[in-house]
mmCIF file of the C-alpha atoms, coordinates in Angstrom:
data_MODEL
# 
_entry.id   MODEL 
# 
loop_
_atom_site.group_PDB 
_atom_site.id 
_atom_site.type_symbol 
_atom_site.label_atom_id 
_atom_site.label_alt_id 
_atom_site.label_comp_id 
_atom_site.label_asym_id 
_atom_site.label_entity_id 
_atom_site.label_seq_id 
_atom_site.pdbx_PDB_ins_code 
_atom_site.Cartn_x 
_atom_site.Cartn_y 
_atom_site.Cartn_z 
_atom_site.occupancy 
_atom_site.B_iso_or_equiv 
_atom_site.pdbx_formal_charge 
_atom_site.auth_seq_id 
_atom_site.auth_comp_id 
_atom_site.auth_asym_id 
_atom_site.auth_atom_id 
_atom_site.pdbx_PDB_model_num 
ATOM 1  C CA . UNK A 1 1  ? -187.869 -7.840  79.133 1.00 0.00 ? 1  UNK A CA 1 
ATOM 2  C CA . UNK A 1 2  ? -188.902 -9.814  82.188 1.00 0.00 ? 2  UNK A CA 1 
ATOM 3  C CA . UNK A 1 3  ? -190.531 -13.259 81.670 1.00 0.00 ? 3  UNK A CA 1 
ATOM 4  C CA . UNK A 1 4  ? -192.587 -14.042 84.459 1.00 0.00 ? 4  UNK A CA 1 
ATOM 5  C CA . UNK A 1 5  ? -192.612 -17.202 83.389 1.00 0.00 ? 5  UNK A CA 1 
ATOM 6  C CA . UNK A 1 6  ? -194.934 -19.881 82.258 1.00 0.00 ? 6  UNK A CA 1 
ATOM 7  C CA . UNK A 1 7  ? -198.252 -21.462 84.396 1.00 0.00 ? 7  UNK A CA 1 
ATOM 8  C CA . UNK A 1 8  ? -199.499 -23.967 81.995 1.00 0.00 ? 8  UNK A CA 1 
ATOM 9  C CA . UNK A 1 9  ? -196.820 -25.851 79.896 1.00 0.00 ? 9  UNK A CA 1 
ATOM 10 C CA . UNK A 1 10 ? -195.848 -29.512 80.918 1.00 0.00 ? 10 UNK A CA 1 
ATOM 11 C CA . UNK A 1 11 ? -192.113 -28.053 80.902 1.00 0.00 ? 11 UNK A CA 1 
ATOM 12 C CA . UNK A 1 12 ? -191.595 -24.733 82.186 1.00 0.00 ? 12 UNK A CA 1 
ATOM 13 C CA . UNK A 1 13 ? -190.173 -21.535 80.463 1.00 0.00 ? 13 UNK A CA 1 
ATOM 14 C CA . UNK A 1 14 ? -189.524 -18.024 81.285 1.00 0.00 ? 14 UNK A CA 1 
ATOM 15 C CA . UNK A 1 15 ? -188.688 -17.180 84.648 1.00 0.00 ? 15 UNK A CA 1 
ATOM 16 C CA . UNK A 1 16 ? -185.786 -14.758 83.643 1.00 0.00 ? 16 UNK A CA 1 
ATOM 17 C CA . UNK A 1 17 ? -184.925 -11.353 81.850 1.00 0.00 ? 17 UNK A CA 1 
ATOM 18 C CA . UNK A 1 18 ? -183.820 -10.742 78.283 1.00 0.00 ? 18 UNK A CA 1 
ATOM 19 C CA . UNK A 1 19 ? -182.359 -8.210  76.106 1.00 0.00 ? 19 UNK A CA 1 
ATOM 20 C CA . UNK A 1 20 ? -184.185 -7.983  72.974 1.00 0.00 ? 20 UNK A CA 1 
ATOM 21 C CA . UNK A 1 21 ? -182.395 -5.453  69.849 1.00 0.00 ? 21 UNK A CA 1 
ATOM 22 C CA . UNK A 1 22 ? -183.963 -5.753  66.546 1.00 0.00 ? 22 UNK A CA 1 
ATOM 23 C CA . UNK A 1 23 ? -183.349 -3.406  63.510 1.00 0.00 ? 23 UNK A CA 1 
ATOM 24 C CA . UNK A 1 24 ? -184.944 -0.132  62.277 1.00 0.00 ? 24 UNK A CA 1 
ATOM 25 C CA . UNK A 1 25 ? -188.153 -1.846  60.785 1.00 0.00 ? 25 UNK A CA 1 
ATOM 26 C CA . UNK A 1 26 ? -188.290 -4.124  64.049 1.00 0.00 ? 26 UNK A CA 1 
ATOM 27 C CA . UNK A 1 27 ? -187.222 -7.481  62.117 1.00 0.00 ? 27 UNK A CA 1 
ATOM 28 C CA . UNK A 1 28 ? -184.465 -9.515  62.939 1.00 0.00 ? 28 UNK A CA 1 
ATOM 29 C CA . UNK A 1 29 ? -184.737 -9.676  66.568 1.00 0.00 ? 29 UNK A CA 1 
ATOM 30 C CA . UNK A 1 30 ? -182.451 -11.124 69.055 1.00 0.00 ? 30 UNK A CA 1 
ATOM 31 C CA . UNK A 1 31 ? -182.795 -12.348 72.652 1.00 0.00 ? 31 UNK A CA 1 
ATOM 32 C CA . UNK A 1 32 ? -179.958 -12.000 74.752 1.00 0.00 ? 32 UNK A CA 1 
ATOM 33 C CA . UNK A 1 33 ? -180.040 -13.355 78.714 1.00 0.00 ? 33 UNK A CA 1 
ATOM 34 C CA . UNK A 1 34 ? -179.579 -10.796 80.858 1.00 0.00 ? 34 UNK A CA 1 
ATOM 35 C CA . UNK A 1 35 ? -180.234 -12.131 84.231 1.00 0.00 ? 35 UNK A CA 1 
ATOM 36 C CA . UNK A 1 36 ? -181.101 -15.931 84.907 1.00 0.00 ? 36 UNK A CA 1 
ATOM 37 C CA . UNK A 1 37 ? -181.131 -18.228 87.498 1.00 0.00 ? 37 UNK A CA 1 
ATOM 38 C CA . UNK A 1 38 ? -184.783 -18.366 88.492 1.00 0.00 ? 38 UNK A CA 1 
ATOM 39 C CA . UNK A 1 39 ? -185.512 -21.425 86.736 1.00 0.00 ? 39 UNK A CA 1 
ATOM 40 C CA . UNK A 1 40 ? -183.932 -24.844 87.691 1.00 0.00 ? 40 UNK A CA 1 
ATOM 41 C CA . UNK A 1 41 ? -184.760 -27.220 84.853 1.00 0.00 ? 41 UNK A CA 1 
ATOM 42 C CA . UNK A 1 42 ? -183.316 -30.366 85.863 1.00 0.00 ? 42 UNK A CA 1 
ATOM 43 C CA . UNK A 1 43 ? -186.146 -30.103 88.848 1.00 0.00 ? 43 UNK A CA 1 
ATOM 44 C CA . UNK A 1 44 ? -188.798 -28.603 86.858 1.00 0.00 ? 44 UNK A CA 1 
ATOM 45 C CA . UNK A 1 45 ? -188.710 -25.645 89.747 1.00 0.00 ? 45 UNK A CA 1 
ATOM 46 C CA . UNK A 1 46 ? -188.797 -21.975 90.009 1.00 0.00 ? 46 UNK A CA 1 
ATOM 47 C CA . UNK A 1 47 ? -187.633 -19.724 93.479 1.00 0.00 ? 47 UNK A CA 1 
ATOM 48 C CA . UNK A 1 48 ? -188.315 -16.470 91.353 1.00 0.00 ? 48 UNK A CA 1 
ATOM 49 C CA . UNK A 1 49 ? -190.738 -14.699 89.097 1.00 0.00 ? 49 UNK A CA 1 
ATOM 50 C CA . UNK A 1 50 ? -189.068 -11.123 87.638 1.00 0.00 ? 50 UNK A CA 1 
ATOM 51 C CA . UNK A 1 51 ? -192.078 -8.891  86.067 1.00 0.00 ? 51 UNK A CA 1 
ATOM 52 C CA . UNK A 1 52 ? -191.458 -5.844  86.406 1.00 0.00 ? 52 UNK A CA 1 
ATOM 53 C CA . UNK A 1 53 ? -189.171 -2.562  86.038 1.00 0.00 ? 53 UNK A CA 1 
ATOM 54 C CA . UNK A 1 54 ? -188.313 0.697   87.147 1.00 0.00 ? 54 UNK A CA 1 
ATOM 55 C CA . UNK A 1 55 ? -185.424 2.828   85.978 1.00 0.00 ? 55 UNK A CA 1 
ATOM 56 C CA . UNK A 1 56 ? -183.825 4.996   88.342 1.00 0.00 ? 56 UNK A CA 1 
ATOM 57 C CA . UNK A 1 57 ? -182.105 8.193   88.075 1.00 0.00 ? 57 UNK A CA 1 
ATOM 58 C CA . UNK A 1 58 ? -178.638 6.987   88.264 1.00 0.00 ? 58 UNK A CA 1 
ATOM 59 C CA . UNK A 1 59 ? -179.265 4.389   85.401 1.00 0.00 ? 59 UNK A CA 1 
ATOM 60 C CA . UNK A 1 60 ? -180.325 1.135   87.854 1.00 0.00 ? 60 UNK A CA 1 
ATOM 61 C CA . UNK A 1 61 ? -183.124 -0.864  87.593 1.00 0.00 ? 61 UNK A CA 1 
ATOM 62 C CA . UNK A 1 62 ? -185.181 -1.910  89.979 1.00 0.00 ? 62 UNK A CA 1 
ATOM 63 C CA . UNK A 1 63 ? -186.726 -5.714  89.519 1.00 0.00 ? 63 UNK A CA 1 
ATOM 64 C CA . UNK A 1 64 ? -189.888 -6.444  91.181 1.00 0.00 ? 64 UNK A CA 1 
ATOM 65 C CA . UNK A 1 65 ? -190.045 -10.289 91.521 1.00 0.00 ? 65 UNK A CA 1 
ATOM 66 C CA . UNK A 1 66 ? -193.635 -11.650 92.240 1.00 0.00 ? 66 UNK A CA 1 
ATOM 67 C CA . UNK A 1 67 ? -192.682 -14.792 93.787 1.00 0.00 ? 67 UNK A CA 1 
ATOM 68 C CA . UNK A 1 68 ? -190.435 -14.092 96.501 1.00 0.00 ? 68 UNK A CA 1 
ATOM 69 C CA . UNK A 1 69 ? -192.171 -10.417 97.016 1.00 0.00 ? 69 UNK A CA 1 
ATOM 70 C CA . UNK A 1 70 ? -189.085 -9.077  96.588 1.00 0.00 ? 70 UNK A CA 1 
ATOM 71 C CA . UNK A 1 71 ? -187.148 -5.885  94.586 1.00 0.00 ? 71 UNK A CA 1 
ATOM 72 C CA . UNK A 1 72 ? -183.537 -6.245  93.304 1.00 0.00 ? 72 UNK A CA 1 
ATOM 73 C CA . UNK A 1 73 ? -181.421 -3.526  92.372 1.00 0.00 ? 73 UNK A CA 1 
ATOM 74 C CA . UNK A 1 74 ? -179.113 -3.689  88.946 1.00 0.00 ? 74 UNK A CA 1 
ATOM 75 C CA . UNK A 1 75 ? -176.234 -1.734  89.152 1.00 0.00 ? 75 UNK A CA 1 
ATOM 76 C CA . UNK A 1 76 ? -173.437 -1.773  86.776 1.00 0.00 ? 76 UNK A CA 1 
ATOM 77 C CA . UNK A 1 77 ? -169.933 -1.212  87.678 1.00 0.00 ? 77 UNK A CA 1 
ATOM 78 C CA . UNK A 1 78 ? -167.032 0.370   85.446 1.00 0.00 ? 78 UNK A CA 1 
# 
């Protein structure tokens, strides 16, 4: 899940992607980071907002990030 991140809290939040598993009925849900760094929160500052994906053929993901107008690539190695 890609959190764009937040406009209008005195302290921001968001401005990374998360794993989220929960169980068969959808309860106990867990975030996991999965890619951070977006968000410096000793300034209060963001360089990045992720929103959105696309899964490729080979099993990548493309990130679309709104702020820098920008598309990342998420490979995974063996």
């Amino acid at each position: 899940m890609a959190r764009k991140g937040s406009w209008n809290r005195t302290q921001k939040f968001g401005y990374d992607v998360v794993t989220v598993r929960a169980d068969a009925n959808g309860g106990n849900a867990s975030i996991t980071p999965f890619i951070t760094g977006f968000l410096d929160t000793q300034k209060d500052a963001f360089w990045g907002r992720p929103v959105y994906f696309l899964q490729l053929p080979d099993g990548s993901l493309l990130l679309s990030d709104e702020q820098m107008g920008a598309v990342y690539r998420i490979t995974y190695g063996t």
